[in-house]
ROKOLMAR-512214 format. One line per 2 residues: number of its first residue (from 1); their letters; for each residue x, y, z of C-alpha. Coordinates in steps of 0.1 Angstrom, whole numbers. Layout:
# ROKOLMAR-512214
NUM) a) X/Y/Z | ...
END
This chain:
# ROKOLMAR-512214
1) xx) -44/95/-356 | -65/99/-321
3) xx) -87/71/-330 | -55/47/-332
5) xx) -40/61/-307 | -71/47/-288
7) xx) -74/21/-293 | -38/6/-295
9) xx) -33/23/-259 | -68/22/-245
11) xx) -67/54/-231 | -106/59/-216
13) xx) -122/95/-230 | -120/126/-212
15) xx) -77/115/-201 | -60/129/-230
17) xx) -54/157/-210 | -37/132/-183
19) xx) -17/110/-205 | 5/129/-231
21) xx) 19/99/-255 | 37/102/-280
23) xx) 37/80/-305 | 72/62/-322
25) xx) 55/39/-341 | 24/24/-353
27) xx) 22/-11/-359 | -6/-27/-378
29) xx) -15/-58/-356 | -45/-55/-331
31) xx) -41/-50/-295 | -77/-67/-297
33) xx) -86/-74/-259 | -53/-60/-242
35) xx) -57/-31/-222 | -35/-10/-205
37) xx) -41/18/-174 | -25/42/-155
39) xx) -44/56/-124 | -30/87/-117
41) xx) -38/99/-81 | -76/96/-91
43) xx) -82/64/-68 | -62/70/-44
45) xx) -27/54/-34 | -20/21/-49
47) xx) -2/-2/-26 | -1/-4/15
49) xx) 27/8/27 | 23/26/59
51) xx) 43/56/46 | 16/63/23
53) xx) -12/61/51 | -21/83/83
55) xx) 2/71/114 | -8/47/135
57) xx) -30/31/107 | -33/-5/115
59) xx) -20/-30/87 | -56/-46/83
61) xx) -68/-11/77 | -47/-1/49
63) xx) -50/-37/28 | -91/-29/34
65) xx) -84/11/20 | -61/-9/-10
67) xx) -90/-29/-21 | -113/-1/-20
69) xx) -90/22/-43 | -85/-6/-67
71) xx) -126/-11/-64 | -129/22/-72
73) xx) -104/14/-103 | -124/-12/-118
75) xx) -158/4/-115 | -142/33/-139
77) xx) -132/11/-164 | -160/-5/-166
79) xx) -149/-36/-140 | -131/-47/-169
81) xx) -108/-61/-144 | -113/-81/-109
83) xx) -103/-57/-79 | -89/-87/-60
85) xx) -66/-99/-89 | -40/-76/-90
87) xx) -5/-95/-88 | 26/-73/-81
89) xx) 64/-87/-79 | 88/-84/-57
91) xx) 119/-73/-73 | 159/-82/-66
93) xx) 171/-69/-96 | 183/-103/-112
95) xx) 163/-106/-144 | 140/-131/-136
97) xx) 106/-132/-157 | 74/-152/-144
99) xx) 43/-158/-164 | 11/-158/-144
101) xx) -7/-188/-146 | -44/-200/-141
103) xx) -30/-218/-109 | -16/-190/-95
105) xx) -47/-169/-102 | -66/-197/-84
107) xx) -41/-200/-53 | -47/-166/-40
109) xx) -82/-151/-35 | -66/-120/-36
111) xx) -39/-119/-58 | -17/-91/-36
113) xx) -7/-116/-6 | 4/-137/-35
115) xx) 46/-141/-32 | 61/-134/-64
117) xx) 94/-131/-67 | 104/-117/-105
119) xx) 114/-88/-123 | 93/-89/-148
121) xx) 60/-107/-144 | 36/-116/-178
123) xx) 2/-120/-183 | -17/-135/-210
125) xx) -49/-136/-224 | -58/-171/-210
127) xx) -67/-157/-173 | -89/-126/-189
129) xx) -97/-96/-159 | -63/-103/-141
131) xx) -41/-77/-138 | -2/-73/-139
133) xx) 19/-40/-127 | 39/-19/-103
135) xx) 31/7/-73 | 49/37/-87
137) xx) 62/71/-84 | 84/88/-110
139) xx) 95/53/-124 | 85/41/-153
141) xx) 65/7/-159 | 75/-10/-197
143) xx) 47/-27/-210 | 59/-52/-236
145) xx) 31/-69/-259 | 33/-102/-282
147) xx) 2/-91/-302 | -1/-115/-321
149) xx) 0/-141/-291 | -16/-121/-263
151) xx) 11/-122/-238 | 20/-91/-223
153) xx) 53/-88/-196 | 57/-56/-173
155) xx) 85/-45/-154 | 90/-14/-131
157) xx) 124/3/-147 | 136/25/-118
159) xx) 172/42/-129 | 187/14/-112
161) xx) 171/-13/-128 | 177/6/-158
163) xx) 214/3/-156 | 206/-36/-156
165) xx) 192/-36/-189 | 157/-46/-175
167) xx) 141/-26/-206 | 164/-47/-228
169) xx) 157/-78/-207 | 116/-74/-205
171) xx) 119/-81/-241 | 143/-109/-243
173) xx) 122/-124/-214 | 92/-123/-240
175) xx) 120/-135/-273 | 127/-168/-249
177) xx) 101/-179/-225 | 73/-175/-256
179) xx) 90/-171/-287 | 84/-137/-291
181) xx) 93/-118/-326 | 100/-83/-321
183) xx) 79/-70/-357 | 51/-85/-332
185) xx) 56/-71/-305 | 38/-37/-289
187) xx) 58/-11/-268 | 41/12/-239
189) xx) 65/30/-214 | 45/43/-187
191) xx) 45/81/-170 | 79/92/-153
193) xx) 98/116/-139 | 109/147/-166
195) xx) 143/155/-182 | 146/178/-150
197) xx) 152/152/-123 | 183/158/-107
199) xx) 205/147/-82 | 233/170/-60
201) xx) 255/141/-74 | 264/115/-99
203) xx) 241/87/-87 | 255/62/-72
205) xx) 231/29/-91 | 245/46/-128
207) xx) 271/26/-134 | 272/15/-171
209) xx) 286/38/-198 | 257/43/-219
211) xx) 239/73/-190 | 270/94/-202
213) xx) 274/80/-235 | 237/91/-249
215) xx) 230/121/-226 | 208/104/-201
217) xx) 231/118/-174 | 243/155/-178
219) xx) 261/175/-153 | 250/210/-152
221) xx) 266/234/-127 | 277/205/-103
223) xx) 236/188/-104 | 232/160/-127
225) xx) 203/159/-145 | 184/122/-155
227) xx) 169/117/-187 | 150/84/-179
229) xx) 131/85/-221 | 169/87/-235
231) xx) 182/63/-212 | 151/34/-223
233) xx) 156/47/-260 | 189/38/-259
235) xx) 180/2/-249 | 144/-7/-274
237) xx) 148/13/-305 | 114/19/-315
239) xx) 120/12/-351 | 124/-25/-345
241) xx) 89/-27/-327 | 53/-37/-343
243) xx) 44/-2/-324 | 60/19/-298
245) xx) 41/42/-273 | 55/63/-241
247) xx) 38/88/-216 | 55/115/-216
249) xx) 34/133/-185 | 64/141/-159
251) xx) 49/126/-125 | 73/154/-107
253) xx) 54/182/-123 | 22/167/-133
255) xx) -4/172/-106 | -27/139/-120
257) xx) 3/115/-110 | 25/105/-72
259) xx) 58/119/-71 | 91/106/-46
261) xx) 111/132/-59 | 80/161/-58
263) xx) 76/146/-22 | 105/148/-7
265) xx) 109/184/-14 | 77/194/8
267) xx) 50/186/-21 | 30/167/4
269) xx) -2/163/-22 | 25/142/-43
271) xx) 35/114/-16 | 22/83/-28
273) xx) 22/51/-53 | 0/52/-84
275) xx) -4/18/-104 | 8/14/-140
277) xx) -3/-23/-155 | -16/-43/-180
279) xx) -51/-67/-182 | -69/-87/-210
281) xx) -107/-79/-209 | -126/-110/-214
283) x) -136/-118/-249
END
């Protein structure tokens, strides 16, 4: 069961302690040259947002101490992937999927001051050592694979874009744009914040029924506590997937991961982004 477990998620040896999965489903299709990552804090914080960085640090300065984390990224896994092609989204919360082409690769030495605007951007095994992902920090990344065509799509599933059905929607964006069949295609939900994250309040992005409806919201004592694995269950049912994988490591509690909610209560060690994505190695 480890040995699978390897290889379908591509976890590198010596992280198991890092990266509790548990597994929903195995599939019998090959991941073959997918891989899929999770830094933890290990490289440092993953995007450049001066928040993250000491104050007064100049702009130039924290793209330059970007590239050197995600340098440092690529030379532990074996610089399966290019440092300078990392392509990140912006989101608006309107569904939109983009598949990276090789022309995009091309137009951008590095691939971060490239403007993408999508909610869930693909990547396929045509531009090999390019990676696709999100900057995150209690949020979950889903990381939905067409094995059998090698074309992966990611998408950062904060509770608000949860309550859009962009779980739901990273999968349909895979069913239309490339034909997808779900008996083909591989799940992987990314680290995220525990059954334990609470708000003083019913928050105010949960607006469908189904938080209530499935226990992903519960109201204890006046907090309401957020179970982000029910609510994403509730949306891809493993049992209609080739394979279904999720992290289970709580980025609040975990020390390895970034944490906004850890953060903001004092837990200084825990302000940051790590990144959660997806590359092909090169054949």
């Amino acid at each position: 069961m480890r040995e699978i477990c390897y290889n379908v998620a591509t976890f590198q040896k010596g992280e198991k302690e890092m990266e509790k999965v548990k597994i929903y489903k195995i599939g019998n299709l090959s991941v073959k040259n997918r891989r899929i990552f999770e830094t933890g804090t290990r490289f440092g914080n993953m995007n450049t947002a001066p928040a993250f960085y000491p104050e007064g640090m100049s702009k130039e300065d924290r793209k330059d101490a970007f590239l050197d984390h995600r340098k440092a990224a690529s030379a532990y896994y074996n610089k399966e992937f290019d440092p300078y092609k990392f392509y990140i989204p912006s989101q608006n919360g309107e569904g939109k999927a983009v598949t990276l082409t090789k022309e995009m690769v091309d137009f951008a030495w590095d691939g971060w001051d490239l403007d993408i605007t999508a909610d869930i951007l693909m990547v396929t095994d045509k531009t090999p050592r390019v990676v696709v992902g999100f900057p995150v920090a209690d949020c979950p990344v889903i990381i939905a694979s067409d094995l059998r065509q090698g074309i992966t799509a990611t998408a950062h599933c904060s509770g608000e874009m949860i309550d859009k059905y962009l779980p739901k929607l990273t999968v349909e964006a895979l069913q239309s744009k490339h034909n997808s069949k779900l008996d083909e295609i591989s799940i992987y939900v990314g680290s995220h914040a525990g059954p334990n994250w609470t708000y003083d309040r019913m928050p105010a992005w949960a607006k469908e029924s189904f938080w209530e409806k499935t226990g992903a919201i519960t109201e204890e004592n006046g907090m309401y506590k957020i179970n982000l694995t029910k609510a994403i269950l509730s949306q891809l049912n493993p049992q209609k997937f080739e394979s279904y994988y999720m992290n289970e490591d709580d980025t609040i509690t975990n020390p390895n991961y970034y944490s906004n909610s850890a953060a903001s209560k004092g837990v200084l060690e825990k302000k940051g982004l790590h990144f959660t994505g997806a590359y092909y190695k090169k054949k």
